[in-house]
C-alpha positions in Angstrom: 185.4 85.6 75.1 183.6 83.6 77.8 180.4 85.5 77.5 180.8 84.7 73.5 181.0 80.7 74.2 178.0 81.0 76.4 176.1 82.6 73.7 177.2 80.7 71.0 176.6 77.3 73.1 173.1 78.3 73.9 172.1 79.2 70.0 173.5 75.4 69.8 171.1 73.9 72.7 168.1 75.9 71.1 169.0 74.8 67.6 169.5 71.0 68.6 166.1 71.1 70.8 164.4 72.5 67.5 166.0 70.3 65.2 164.8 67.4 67.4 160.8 68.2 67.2 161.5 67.1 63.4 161.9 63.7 64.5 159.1 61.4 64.2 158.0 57.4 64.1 157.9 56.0 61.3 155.9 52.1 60.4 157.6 49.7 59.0 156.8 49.6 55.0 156.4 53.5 55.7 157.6 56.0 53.4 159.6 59.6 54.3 158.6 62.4 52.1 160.4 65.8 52.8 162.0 68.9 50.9 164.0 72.1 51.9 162.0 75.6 51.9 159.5 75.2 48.6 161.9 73.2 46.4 160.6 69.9 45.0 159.6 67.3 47.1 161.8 63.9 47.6 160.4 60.4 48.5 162.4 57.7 50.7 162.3 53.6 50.0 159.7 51.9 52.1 161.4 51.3 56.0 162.6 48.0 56.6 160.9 48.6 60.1 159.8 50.6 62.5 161.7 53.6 64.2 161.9 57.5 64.9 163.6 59.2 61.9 164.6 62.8 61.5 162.1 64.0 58.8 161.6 67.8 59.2 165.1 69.1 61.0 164.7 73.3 61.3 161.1 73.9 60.2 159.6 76.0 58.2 162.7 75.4 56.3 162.4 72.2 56.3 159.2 70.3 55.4 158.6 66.2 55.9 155.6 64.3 56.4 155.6 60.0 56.6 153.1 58.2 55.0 151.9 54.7 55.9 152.3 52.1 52.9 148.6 51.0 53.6 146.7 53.3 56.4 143.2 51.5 57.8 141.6 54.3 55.8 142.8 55.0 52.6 142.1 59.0 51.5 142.7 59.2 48.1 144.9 61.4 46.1 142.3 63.7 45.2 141.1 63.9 48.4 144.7 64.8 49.6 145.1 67.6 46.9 142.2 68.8 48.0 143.4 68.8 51.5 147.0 71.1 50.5 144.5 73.7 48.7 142.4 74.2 51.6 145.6 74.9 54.1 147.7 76.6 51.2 148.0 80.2 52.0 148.0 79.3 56.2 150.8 77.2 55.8 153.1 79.6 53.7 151.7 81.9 56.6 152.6 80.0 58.8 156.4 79.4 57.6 156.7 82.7 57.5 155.7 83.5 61.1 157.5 80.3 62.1 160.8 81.3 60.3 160.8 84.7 62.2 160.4 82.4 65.4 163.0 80.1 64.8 165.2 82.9 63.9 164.1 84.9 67.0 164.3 82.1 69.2 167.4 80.5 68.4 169.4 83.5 67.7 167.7 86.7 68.7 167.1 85.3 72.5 170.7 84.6 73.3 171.6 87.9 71.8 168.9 89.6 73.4 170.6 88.0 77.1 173.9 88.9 76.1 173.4 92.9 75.7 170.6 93.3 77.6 170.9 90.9 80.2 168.0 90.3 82.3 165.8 93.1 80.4 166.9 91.5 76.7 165.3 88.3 78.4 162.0 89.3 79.3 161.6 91.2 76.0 162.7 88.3 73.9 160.2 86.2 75.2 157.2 88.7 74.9 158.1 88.9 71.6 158.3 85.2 71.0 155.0 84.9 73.2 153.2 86.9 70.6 154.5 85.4 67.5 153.6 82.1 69.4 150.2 83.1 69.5 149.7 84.4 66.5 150.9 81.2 65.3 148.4 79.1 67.5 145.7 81.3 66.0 146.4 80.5 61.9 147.0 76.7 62.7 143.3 76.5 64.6 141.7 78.4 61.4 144.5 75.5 59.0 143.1 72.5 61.3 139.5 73.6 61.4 139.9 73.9 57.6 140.7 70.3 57.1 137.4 69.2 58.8 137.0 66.8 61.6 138.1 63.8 59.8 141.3 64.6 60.5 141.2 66.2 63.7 142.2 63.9 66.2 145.2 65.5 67.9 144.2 68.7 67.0 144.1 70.2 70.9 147.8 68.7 71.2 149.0 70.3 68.3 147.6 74.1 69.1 149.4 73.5 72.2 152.5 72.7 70.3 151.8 75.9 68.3 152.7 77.8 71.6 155.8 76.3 72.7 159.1 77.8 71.4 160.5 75.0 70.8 157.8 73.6 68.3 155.8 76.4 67.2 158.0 76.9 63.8 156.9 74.1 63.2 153.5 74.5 62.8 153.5 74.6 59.4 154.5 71.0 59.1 152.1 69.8 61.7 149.5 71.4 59.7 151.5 69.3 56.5 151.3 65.8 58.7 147.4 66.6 59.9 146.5 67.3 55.8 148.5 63.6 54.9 146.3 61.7 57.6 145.3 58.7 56.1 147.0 59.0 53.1 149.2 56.0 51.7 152.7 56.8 50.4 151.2 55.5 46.9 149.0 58.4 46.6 151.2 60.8 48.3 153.7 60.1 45.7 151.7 60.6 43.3 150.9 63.8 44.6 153.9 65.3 46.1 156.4 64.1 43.6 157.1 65.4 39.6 155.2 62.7 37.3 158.6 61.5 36.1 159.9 61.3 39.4 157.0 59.4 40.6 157.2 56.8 37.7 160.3 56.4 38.7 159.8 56.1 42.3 156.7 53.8 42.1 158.1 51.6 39.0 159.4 48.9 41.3 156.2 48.4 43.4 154.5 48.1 40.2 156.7 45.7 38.8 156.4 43.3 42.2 152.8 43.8 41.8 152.3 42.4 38.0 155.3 39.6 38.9 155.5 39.0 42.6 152.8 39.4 44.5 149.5 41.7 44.0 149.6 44.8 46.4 145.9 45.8 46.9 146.9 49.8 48.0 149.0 50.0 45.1 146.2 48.7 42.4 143.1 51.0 44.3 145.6 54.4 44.0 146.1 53.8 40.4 144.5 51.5 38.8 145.7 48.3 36.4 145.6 49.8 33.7 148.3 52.6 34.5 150.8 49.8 36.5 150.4 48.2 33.5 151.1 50.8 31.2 154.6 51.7 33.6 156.0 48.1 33.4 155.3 48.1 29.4 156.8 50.9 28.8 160.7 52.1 29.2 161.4 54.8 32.2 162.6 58.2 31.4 166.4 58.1 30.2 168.2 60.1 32.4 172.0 59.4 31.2 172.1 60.1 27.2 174.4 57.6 26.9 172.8 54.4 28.7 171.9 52.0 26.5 169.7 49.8 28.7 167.7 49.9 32.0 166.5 47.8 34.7 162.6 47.4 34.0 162.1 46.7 37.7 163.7 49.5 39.5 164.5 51.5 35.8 168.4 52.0 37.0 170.9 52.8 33.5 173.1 50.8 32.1 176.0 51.5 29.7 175.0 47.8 28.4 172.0 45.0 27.6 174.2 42.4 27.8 173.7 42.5 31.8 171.3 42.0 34.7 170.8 44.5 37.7 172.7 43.6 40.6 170.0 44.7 43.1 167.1 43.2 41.0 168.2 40.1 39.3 166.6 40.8 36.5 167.5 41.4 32.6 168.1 44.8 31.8 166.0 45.7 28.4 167.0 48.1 25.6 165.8 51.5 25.5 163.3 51.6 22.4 165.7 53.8 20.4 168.5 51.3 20.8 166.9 48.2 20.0 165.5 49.3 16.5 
């Protein structure tokens, strides 16, 4: 029984150490983007401010990247696209070989100790030494794929590739070294479903055309689309709303209102007001 708590409080040391290299800074005005294994992606509001958020808990099976609202160099979304297809099949690789390492690392090394003892040891960490490695090597051929316009940190990261507490998530550094540069408008655009991305960007357009003009937003995509997103009505989610907000698009079951987090009207969705 003792030898059980041991075992199990060491898989919870190594999980909680892993879990931790997901955490990363993010800018004020700064956006989160992150999804589970390859489901659809999910973008956070801008930050309020600066500070360290928990973006990419348990990679490979996790994914997260943070975006700056408006980098010093803006890389377009094209550019960024172009960026994923270059590093495609080395980061599924590399989720694969990190998943196996994550597994083996967190589980298979304190089971390895516990039957084996001091022999289970050494060959747990041979194996993880090679799966390390082999890790280190796709991630140089990933980084050296995405030129050297984005390889500042590159060194650091292949070193990461080799510790076990950070080299399942090599994948995801390879992620965060292909969104360098890119603002959170154009990662959006990329990352997220187009209806999910009107949605997401509608109320940044909508402070654009009424508030104040936001330079990244316009040079991502353009005055004529913004003003194509605020003319027209979102996607109707709930079948029975009759209105939305035309600022952040949340439903209504009335017109006769105004959006409590917006202040402003809500307008009739086109089928209801004819």
């Amino acid at each position: 029984m003792a030898l059980g708590l041991v075992d199990g409080g060491l898989v919870l040391t190594f999980g909680a150490l892993v879990a931790a290299d997901g955490l990363a800074r993010v800018p004020a005005r700064g956006v989160v983007f992150g999804r589970t294994s390859f489901g659809a992606w999910r973008a956070a509001q801008p930050a309020t401010r600066a500070g360290l958020r928990l973006t990419a808990p348990l990679a490979p099976f996790t994914s997260g990247i943070v975006a700056p609202w408006a980098p010093a160099t803006i890389v377009s979304a094209a550019e960024f696209t172009d960026r994923l297809s270059r590093t495609d099949g080395a980061r599924r690789m590399l989720a694969v070989l990190g998943g196996l390492q994550l597994i083996g690392f967190v589980v298979g090394l304190p089971a390895a100790v516990a039957y084996w003892s001091g022999a289970g040891l050494i060959a747990a960490l041979v194996v993880n030494l090679v799966i390390s490695m082999a890790i280190a090597a796709v991630a140089r051929g990933a980084m050296r794929r995405l030129g050297p316009s984005v390889g500042d940190g590159a060194g650091a990261r292949l070193l990461r590739a080799l510790s076990p507490f950070s080299a399942a998530a090599a994948s995801n550094d390879v992620l965060r070294a292909a969104a360098t540069h890119v603002p959170a408008v154009a990662a959006a655009r990329v990352l997220l479903p187009a209806a999910t991305f009107a949605r997401w960007v509608r109320p940044f357009a909508w402070d654009h055309v009424r508030v104040s003009a936001d330079p990244v937003l316009s040079a991502c995509v353009g005055e004529d689309e913004i003003a194509r997103w605020i003319a027209s009505a979102p996607e109707r989610i709930d079948a029975t709303a009759l209105g939305y907000c035309p600022r952040c698009a949340a439903e209504f079951a009335t017109v006769a209102a105004e959006c409590p987090g917006c202040g402003v009207a809500v307008s009739a969705f086109d089928e209801v007001s004819r």
